[in-house]
Gaussian input, Z-matrix of N, CA and C with variables (Angstrom, degrees):
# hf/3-21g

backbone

0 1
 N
 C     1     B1
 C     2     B2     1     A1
 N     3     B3     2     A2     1     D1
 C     4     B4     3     A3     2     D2
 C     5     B5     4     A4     3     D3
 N     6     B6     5     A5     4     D4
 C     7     B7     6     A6     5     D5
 C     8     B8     7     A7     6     D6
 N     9     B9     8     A8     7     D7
 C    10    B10     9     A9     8     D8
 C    11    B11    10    A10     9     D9
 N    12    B12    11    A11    10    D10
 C    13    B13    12    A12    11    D11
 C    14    B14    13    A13    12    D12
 N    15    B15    14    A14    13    D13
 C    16    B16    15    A15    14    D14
 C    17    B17    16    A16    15    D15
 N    18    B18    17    A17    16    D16
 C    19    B19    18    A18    17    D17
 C    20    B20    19    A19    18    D18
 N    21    B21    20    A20    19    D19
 C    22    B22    21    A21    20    D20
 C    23    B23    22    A22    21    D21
 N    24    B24    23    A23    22    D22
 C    25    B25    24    A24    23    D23
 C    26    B26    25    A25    24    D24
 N    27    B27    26    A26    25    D25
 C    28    B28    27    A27    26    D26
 C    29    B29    28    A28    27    D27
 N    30    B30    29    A29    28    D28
 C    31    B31    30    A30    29    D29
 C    32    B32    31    A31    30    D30
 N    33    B33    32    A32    31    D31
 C    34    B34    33    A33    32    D32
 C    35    B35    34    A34    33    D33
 N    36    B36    35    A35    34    D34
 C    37    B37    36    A36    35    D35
 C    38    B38    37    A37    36    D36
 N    39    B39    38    A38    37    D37
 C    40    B40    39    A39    38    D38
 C    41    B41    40    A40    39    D39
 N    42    B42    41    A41    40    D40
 C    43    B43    42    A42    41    D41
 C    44    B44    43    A43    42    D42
 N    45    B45    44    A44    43    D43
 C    46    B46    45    A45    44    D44
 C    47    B47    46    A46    45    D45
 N    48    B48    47    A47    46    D46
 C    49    B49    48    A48    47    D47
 C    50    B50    49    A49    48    D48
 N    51    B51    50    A50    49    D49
 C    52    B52    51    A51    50    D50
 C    53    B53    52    A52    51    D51
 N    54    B54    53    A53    52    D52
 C    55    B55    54    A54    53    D53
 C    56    B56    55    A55    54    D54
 N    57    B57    56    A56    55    D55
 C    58    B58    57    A57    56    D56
 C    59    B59    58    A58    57    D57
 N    60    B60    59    A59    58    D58
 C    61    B61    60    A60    59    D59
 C    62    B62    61    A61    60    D60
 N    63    B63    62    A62    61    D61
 C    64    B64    63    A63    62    D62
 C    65    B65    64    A64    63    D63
 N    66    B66    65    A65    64    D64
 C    67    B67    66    A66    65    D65
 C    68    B68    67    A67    66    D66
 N    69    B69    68    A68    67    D67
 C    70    B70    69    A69    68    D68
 C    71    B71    70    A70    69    D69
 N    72    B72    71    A71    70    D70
 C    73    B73    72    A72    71    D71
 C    74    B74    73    A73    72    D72
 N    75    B75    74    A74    73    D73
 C    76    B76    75    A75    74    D74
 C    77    B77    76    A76    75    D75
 N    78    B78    77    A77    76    D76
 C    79    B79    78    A78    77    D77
 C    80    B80    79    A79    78    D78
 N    81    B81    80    A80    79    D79
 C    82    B82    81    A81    80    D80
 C    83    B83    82    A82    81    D81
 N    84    B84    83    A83    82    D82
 C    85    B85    84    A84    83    D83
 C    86    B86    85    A85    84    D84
 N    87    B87    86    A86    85    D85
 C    88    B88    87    A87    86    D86
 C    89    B89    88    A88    87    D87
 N    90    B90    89    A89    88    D88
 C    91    B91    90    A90    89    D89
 C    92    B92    91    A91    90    D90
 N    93    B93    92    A92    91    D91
 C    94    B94    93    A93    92    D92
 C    95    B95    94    A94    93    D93
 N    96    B96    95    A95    94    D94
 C    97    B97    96    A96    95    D95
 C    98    B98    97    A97    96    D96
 N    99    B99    98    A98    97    D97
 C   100   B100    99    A99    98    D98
 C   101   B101   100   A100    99    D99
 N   102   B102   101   A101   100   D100
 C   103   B103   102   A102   101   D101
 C   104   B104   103   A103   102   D102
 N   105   B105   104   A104   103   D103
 C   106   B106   105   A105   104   D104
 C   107   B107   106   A106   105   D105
 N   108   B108   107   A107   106   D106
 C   109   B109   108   A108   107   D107
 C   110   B110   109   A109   108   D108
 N   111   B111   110   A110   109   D109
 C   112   B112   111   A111   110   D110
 C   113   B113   112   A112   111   D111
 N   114   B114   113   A113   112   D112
 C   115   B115   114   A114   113   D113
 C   116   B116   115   A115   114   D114
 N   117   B117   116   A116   115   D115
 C   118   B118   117   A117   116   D116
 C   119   B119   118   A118   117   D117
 N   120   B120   119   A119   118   D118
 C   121   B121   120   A120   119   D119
 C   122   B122   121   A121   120   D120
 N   123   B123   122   A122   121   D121
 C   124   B124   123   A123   122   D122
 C   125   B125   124   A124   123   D123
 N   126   B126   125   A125   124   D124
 C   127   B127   126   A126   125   D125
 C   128   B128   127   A127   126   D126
 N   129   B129   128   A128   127   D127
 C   130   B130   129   A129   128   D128
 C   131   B131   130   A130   129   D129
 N   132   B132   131   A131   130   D130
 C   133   B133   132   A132   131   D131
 C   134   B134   133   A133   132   D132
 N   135   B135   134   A134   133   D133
 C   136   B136   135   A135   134   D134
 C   137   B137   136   A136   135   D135
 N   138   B138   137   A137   136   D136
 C   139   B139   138   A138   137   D137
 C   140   B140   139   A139   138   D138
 N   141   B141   140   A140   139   D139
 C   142   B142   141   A141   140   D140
 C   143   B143   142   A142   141   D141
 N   144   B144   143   A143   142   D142
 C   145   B145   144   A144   143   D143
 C   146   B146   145   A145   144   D144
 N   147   B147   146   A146   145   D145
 C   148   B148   147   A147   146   D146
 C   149   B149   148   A148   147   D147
 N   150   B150   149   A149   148   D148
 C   151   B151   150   A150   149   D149
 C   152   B152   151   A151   150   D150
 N   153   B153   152   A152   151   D151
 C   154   B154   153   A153   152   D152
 C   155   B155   154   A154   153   D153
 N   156   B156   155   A155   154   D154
 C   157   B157   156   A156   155   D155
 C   158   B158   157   A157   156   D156
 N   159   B159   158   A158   157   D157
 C   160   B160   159   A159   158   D158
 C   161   B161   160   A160   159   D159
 N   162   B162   161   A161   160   D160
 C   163   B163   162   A162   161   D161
 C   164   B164   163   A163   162   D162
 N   165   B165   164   A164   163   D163
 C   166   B166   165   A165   164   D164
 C   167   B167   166   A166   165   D165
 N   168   B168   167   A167   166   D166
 C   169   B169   168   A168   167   D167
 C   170   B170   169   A169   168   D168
 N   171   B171   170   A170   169   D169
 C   172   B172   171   A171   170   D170
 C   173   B173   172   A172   171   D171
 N   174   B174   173   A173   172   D172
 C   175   B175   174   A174   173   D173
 C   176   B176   175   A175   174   D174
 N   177   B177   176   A176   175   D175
 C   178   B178   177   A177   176   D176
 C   179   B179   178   A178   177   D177
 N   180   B180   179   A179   178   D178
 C   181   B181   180   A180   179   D179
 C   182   B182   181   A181   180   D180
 N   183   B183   182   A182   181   D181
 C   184   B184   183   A183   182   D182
 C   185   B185   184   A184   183   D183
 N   186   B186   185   A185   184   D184
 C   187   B187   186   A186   185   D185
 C   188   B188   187   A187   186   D186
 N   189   B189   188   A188   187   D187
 C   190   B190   189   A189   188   D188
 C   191   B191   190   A190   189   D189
 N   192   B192   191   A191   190   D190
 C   193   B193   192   A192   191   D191
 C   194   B194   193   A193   192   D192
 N   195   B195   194   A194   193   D193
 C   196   B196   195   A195   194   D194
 C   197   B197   196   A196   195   D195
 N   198   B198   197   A197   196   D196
 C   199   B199   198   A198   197   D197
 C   200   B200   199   A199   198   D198
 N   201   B201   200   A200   199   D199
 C   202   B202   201   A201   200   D200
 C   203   B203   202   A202   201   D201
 N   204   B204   203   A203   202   D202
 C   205   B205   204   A204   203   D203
 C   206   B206   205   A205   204   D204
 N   207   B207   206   A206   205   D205
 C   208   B208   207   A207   206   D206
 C   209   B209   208   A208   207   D207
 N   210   B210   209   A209   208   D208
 C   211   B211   210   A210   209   D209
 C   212   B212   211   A211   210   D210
 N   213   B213   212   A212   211   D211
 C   214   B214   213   A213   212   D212
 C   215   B215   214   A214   213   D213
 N   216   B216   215   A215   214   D214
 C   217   B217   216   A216   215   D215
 C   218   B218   217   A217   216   D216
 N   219   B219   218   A218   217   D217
 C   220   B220   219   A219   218   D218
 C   221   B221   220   A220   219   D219
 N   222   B222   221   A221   220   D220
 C   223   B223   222   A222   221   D221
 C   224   B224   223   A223   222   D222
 N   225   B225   224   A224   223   D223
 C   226   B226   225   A225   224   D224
 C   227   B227   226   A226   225   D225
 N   228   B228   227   A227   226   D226
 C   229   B229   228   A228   227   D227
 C   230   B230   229   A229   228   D228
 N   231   B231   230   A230   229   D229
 C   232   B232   231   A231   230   D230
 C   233   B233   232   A232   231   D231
 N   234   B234   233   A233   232   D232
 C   235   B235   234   A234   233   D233
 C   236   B236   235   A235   234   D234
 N   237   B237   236   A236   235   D235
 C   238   B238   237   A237   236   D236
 C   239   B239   238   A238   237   D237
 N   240   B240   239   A239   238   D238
 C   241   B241   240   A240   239   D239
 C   242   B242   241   A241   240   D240
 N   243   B243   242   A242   241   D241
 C   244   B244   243   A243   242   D242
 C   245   B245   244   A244   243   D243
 N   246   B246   245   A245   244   D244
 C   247   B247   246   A246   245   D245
 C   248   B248   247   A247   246   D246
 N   249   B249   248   A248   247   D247
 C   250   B250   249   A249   248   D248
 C   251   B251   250   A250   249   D249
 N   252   B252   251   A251   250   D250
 C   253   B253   252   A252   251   D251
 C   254   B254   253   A253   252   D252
 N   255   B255   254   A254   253   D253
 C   256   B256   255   A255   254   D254
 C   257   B257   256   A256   255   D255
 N   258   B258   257   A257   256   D256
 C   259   B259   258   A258   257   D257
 C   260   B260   259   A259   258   D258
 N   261   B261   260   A260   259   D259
 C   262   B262   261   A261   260   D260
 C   263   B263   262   A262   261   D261
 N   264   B264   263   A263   262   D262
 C   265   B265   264   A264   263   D263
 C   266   B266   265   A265   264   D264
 N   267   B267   266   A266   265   D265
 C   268   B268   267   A267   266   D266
 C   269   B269   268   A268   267   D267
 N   270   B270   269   A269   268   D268
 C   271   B271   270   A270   269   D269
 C   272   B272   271   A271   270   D270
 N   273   B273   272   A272   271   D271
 C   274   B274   273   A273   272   D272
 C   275   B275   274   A274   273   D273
 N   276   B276   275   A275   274   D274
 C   277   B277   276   A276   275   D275
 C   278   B278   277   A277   276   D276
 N   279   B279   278   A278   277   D277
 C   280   B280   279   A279   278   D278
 C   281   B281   280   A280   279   D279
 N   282   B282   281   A281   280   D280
 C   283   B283   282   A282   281   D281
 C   284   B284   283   A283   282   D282
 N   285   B285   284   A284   283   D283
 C   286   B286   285   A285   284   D284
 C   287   B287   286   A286   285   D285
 N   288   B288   287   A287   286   D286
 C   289   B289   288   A288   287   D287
 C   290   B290   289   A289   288   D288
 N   291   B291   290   A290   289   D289
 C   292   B292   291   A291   290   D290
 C   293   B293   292   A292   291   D291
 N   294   B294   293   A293   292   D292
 C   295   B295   294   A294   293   D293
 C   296   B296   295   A295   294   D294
 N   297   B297   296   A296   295   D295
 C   298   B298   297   A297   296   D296
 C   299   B299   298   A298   297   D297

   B1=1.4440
   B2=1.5214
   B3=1.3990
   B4=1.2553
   B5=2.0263
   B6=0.8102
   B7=1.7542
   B8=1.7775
   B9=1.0426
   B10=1.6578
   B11=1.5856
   B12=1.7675
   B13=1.6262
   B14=1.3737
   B15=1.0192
   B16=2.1132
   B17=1.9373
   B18=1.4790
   B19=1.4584
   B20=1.6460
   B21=1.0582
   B22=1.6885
   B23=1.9411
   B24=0.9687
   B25=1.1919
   B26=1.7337
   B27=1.3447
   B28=1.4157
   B29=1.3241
   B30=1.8712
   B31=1.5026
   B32=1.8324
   B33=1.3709
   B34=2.1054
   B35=1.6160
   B36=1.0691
   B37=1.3484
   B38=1.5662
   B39=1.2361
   B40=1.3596
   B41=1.5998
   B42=0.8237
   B43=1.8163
   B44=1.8261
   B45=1.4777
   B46=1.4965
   B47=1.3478
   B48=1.8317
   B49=1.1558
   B50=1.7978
   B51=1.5918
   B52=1.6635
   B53=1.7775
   B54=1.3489
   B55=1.3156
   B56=1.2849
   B57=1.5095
   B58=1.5053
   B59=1.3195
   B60=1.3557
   B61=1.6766
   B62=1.7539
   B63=1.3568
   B64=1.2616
   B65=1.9093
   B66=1.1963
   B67=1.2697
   B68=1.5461
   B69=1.6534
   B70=1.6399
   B71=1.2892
   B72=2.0188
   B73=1.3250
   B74=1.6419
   B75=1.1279
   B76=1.9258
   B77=1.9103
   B78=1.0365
   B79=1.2986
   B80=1.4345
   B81=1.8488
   B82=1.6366
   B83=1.6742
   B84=0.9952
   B85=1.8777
   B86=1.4909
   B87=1.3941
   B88=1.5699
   B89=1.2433
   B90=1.5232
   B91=1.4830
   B92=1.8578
   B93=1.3996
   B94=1.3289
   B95=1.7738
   B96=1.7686
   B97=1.4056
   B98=1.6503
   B99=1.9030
   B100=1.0316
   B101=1.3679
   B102=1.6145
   B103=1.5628
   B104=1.4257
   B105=1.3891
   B106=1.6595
   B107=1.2139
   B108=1.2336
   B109=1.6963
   B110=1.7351
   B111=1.1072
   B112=1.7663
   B113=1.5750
   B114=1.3221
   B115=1.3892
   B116=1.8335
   B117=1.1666
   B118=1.4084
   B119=1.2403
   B120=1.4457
   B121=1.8826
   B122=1.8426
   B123=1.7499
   B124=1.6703
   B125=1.5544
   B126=1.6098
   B127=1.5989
   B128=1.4151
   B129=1.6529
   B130=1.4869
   B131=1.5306
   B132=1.7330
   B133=1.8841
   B134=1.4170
   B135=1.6197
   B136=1.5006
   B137=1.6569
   B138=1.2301
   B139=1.6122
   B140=1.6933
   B141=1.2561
   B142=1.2142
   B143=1.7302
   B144=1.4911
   B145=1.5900
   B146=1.8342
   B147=1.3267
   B148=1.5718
   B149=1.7397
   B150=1.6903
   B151=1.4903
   B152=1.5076
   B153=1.3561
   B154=1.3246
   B155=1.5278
   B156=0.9072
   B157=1.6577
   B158=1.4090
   B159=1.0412
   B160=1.6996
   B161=1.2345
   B162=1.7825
   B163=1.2752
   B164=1.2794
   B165=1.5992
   B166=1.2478
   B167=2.0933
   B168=1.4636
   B169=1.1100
   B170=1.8348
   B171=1.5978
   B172=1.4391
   B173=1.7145
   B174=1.1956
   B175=1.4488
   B176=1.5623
   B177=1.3062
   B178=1.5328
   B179=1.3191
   B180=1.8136
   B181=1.2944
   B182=1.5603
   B183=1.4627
   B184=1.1742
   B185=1.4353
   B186=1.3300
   B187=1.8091
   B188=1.6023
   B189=1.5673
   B190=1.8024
   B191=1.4754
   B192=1.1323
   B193=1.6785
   B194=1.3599
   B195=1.1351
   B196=1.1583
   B197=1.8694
   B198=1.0307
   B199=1.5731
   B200=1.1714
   B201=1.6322
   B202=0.9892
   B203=1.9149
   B204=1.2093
   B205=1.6960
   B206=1.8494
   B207=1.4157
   B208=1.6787
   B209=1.8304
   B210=1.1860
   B211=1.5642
   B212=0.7381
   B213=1.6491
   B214=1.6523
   B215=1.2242
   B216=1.3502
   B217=1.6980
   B218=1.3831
   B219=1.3110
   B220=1.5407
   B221=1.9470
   B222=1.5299
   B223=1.2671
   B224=1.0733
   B225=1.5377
   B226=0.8980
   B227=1.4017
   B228=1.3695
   B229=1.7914
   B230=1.6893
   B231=1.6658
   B232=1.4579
   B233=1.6742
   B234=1.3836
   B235=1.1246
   B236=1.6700
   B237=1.2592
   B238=1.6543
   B239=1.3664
   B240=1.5275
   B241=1.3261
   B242=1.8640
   B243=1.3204
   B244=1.9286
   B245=1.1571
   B246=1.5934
   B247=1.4758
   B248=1.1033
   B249=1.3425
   B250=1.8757
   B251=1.4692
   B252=1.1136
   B253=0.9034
   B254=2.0424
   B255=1.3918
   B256=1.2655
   B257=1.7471
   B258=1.4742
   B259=1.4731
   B260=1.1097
   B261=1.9113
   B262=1.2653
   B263=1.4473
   B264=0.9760
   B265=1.4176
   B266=1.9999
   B267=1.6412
   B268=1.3463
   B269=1.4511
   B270=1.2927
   B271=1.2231
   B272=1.6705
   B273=0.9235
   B274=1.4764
   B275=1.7060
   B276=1.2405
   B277=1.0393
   B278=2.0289
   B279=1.6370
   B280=1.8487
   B281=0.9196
   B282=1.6858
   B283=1.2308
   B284=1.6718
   B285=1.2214
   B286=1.3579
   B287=1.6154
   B288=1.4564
   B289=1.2614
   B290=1.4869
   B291=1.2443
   B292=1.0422
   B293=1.6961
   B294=1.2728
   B295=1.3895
   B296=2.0279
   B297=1.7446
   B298=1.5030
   B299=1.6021
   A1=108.99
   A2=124.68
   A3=128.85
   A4=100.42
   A5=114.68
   A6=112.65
   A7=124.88
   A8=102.07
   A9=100.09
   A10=114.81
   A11=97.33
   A12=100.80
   A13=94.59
   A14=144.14
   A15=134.76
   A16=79.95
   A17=113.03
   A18=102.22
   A19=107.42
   A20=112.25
   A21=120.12
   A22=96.52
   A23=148.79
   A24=145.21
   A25=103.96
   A26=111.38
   A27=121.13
   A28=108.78
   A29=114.05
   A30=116.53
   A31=117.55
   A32=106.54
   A33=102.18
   A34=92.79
   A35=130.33
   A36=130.40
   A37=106.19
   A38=125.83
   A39=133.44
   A40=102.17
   A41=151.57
   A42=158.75
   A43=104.57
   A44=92.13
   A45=102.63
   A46=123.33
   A47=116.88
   A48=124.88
   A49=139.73
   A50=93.28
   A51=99.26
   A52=96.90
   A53=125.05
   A54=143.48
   A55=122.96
   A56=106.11
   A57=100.11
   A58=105.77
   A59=127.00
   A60=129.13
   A61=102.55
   A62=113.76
   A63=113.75
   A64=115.37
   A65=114.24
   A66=125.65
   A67=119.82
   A68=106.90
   A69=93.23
   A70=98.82
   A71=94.03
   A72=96.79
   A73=101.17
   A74=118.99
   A75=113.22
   A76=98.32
   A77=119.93
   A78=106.61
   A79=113.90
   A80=108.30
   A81=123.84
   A82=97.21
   A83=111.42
   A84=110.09
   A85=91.02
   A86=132.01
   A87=125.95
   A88=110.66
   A89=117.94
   A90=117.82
   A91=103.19
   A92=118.52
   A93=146.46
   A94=88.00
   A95=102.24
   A96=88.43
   A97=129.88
   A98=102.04
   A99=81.20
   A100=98.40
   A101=119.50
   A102=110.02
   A103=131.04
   A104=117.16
   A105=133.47
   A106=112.84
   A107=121.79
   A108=135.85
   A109=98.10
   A110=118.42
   A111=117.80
   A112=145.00
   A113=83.68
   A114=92.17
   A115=126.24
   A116=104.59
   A117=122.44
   A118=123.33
   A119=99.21
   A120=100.59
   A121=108.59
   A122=115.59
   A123=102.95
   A124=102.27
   A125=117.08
   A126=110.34
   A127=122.24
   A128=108.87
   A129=110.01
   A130=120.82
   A131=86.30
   A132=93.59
   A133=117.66
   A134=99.81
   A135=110.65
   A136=96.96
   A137=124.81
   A138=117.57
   A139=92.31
   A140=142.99
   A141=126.30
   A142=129.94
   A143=92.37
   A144=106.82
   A145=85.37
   A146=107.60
   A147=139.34
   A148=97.06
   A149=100.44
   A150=110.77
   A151=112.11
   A152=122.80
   A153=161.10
   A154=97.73
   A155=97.94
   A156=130.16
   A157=114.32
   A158=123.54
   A159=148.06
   A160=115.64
   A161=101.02
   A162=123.83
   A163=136.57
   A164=91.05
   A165=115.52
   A166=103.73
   A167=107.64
   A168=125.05
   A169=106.44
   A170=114.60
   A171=130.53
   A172=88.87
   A173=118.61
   A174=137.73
   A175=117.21
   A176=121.08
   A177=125.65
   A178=93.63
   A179=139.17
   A180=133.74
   A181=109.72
   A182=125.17
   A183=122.87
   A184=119.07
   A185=84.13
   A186=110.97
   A187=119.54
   A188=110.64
   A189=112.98
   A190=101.15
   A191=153.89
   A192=148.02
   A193=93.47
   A194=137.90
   A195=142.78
   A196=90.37
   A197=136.56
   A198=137.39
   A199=128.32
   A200=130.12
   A201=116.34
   A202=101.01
   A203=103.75
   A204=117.04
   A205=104.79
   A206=101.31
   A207=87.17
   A208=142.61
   A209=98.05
   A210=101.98
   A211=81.59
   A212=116.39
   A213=138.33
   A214=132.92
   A215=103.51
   A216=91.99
   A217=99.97
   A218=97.86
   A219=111.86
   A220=106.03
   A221=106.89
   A222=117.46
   A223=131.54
   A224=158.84
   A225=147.61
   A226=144.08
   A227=115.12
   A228=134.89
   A229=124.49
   A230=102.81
   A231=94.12
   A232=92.91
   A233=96.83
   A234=105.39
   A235=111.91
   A236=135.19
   A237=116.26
   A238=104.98
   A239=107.83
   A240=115.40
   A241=75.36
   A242=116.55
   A243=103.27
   A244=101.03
   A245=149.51
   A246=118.55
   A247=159.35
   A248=93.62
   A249=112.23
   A250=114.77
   A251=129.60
   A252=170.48
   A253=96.28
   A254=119.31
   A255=103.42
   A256=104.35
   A257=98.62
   A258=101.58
   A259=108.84
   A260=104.15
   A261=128.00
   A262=120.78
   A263=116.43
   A264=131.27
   A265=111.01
   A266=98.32
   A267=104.15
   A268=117.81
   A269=124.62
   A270=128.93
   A271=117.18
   A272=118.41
   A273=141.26
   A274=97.09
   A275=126.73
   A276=132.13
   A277=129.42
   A278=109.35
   A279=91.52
   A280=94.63
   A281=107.10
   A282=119.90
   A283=119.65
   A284=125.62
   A285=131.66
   A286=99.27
   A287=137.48
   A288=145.87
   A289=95.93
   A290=156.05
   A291=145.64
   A292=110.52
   A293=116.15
   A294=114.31
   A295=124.19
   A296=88.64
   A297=99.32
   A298=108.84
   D1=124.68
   D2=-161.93
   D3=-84.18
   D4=134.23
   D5=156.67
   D6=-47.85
   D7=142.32
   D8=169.52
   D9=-29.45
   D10=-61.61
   D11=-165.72
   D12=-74.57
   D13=-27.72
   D14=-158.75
   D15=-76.45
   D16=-45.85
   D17=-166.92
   D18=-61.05
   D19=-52.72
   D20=-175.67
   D21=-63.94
   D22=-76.00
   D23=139.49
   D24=27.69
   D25=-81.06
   D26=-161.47
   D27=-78.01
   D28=-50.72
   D29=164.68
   D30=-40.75
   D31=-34.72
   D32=174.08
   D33=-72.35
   D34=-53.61
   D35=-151.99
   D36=-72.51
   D37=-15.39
   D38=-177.93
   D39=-115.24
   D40=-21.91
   D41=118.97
   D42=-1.65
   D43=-71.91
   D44=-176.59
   D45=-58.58
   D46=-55.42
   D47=133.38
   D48=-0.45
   D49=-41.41
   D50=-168.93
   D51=-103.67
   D52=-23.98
   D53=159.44
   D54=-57.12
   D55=-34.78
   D56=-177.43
   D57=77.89
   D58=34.28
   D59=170.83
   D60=-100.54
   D61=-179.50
   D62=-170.39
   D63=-93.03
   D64=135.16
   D65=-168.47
   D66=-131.03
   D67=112.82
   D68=-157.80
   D69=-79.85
   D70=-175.26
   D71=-169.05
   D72=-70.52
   D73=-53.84
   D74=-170.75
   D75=-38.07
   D76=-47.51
   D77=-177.49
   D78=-42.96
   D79=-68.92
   D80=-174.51
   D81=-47.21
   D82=-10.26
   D83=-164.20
   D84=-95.17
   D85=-65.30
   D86=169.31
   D87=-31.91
   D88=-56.32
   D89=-142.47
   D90=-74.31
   D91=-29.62
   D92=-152.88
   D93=-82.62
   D94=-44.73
   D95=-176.09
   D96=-91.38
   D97=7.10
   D98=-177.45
   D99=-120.74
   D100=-11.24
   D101=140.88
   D102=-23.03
   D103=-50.42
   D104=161.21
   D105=-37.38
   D106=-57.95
   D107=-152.23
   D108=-91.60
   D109=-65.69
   D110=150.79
   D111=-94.52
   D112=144.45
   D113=-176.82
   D114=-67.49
   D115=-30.61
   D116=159.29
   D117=-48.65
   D118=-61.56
   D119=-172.77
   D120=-83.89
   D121=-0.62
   D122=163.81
   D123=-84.47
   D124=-28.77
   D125=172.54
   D126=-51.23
   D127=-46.15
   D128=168.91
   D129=-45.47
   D130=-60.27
   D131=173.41
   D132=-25.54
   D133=-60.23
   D134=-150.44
   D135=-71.11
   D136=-27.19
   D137=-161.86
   D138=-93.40
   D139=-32.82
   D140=165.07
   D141=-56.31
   D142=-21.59
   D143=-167.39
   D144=-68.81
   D145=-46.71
   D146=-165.29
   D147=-44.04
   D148=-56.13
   D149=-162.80
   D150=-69.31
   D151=-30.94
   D152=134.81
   D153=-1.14
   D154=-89.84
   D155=177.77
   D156=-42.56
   D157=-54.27
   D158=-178.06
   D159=-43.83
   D160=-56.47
   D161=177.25
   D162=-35.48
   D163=-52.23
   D164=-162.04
   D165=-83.60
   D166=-23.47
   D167=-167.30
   D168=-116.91
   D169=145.47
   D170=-173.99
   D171=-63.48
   D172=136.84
   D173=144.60
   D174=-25.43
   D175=110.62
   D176=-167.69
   D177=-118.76
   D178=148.12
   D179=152.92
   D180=-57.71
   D181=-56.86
   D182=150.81
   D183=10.78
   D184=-101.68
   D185=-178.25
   D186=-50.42
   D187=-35.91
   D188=162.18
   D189=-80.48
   D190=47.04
   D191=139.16
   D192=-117.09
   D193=-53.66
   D194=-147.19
   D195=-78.65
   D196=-48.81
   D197=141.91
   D198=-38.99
   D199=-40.11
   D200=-167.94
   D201=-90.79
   D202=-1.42
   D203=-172.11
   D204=-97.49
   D205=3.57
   D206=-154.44
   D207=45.43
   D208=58.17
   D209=-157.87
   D210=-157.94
   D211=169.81
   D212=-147.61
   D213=69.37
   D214=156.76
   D215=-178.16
   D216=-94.90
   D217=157.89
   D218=-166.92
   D219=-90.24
   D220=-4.69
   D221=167.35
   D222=-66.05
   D223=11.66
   D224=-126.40
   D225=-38.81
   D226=-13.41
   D227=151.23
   D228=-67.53
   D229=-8.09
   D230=-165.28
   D231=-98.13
   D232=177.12
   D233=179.98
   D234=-167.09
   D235=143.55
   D236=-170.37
   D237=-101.07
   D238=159.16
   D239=-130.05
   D240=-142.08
   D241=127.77
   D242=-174.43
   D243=-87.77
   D244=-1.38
   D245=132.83
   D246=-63.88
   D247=23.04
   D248=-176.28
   D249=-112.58
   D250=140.41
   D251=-146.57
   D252=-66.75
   D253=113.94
   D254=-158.16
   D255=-80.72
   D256=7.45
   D257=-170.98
   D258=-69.38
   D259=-52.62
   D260=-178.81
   D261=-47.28
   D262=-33.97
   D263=-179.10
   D264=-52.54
   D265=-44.31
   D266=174.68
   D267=-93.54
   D268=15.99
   D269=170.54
   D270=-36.48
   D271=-43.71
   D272=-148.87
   D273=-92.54
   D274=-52.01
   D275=165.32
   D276=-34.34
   D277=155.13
   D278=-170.01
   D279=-90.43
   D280=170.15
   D281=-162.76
   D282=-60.01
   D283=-31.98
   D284=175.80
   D285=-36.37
   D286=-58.88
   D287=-164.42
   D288=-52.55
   D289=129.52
   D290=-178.74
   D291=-154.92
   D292=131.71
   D293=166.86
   D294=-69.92
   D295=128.85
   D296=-161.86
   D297=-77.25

């Protein structure tokens, strides 16, 4: 369970993130670790990375499910390819996700 301030803390740091403003590394280094530790704050991650992304690109229905689901890659060039490795695929994912 995160604290008020770790929550307000991460909410500026993921703000900036969704803006495309500058974010040091000790920050990306907090944020990475507590993305790790919850599942909540890599969802935040992942939907700012998302908003990030959005911006820069026209509004797709697609692309708003695929956001409103937390899913997708946050790459927009990639795409999976069925000779790869299904591990690989979750690379990107936090560590909790783990192959059984």
């Amino acid at each position: 369970m995160l604290s008020p301030e770790k929550r307000e803390t991460i909410k500026e740091i993921l703000q900036r993130i969704a803006q495309g403003k500058s974010v040091s590394l000790e920050e990306r280094k907090y944020l990475k670790k507590q993305a790790d530790r919850d599942q909540t704050v890599a969802a935040w991650l992942h939907s700012a990375r998302r908003q990030l992304i959005k911006q820069n690109n026209l509004s797709d229905p697609i692309e708003n499910l695929l956001d409103n689901l937390s899913v997708g890659s946050l790459d927009p060039d990639s795409s999976h390819h069925s000779e790869e490795d299904l591990g690989d695929f979750f690379l990107g994912a936090p560590s909790w996700v783990g192959r059984s």
